[in-house]
C-alpha positions in Angstrom: 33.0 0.2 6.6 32.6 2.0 10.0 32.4 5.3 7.8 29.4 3.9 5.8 27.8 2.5 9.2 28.1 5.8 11.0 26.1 7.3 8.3 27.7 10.7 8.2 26.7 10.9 12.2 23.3 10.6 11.2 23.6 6.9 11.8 21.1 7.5 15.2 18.0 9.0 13.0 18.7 6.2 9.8 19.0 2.6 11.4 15.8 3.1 13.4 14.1 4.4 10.4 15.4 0.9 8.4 13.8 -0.8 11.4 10.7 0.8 12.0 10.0 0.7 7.9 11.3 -2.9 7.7 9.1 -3.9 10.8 5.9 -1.9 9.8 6.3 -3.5 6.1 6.3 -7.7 7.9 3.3 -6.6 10.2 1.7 -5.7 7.2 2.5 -8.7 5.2 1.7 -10.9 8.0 -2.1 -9.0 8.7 -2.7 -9.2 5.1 -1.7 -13.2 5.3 -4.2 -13.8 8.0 -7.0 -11.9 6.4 -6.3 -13.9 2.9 -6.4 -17.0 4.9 -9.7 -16.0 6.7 -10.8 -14.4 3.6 -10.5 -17.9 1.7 -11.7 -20.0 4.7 -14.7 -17.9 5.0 -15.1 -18.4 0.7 -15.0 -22.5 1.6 -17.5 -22.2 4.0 -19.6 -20.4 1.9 -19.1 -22.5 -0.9 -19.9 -25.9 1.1 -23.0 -24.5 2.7 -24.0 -23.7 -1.7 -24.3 -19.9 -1.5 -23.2 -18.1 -4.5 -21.4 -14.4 -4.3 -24.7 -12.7 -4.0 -26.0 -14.7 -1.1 -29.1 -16.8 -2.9 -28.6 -20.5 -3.1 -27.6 -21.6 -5.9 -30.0 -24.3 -8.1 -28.2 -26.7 -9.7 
């Protein structure tokens, strides 16, 4: 087990690199939660106030 967690003595340039890719990959998925969730906040707002996608009011 040590063997596989030295990595060959290349164990100082792979772990970081499984960190900094795991870590850039959850700030992603956590910016892309928060834009969604402004995204479909933004769509409510829009929809209450009775604008359609292009902007016009809609007549119902």
């Amino acid at each position: 087990m040590s063997e596989f967690l030295a990595m060959g003595g290349y164990a100082a340039f792979v772990w970081p690199s499984y960190v900094i890719g795991i870590g850039g990959l959850a700030v992603l998925a956590l910016v892309s939660l928060r834009q969604w969730r402004a995204a479909k906040a933004e769509l409510g707002r829009l929809e209450a106030a009775g604008l359609s996608r292009r902007g016009r009011r809609e007549d119902r």
